[in-house]
N, C-alpha and C positions, 0 to 999 in steps of 0.2 A: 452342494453350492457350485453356482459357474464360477470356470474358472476361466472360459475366454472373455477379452473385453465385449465381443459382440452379441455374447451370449447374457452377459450383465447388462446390455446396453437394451438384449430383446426381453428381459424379466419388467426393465423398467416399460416397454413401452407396450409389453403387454397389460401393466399393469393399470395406464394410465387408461385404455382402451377397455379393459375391462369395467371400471369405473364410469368411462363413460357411456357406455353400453347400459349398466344399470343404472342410473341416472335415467335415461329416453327410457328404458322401459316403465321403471317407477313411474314416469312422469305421463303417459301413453297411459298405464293403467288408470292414474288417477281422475284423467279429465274422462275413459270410458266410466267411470263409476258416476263422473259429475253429470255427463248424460244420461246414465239410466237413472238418476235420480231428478231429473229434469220433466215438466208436464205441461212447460207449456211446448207450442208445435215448432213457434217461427225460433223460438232462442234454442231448442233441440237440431232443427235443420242446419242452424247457425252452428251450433259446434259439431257437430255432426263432419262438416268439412272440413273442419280443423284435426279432428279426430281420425277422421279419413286418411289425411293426408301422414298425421304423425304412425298410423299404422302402415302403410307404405312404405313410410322411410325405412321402419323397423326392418321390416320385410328383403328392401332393396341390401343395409347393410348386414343382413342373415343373421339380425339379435335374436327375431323369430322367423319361425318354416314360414314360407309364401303362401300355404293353406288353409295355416293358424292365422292368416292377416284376412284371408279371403273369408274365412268364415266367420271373426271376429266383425270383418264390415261388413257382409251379411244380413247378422242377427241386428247388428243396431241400426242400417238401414230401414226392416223389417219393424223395430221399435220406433220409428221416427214415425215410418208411414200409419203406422196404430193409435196415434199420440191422436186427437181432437180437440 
């Protein structure tokens, strides 16, 4: 257990950060699931840039690797443009 205060004070605001982290991720996974379950073209493109963006963000605060962002907007670029 810490015993400095600041060390108590980094438990708490690691904790909060952690929490918020999983939250964006959970939330990032669940709208890429609502797009691959998606068929039409123009409502797919539509989240697609929403999607885009929340994976960025992920990326920018290092919740995931910059690669795992680049290849995740990749593959559902790829699916959008496949969509008819």
């Amino acid at each position: 257990m810490a015993n400095h205060k600041s060390a108590k004070k980094r438990i708490r605001a690691n904790e909060a950060k952690r929490l918020r982290n999983r939250y964006q991720l959970k939330t990032a996974r669940t709208f890429i699931r609502k797009l691959r379950a998606t068929h039409d073209k123009a409502e797919a493109e539509e989240l697609y840039k929403k999607v885009s963006s929340m994976i960025d963000k992920l990326a920018k605060k290092n919740i995931i690797h910059k690669n795992k962002a680049a290849n995740n907007k990749s593959k559902l670029a790829k699916f959008v443009a496949s969509l008819g």
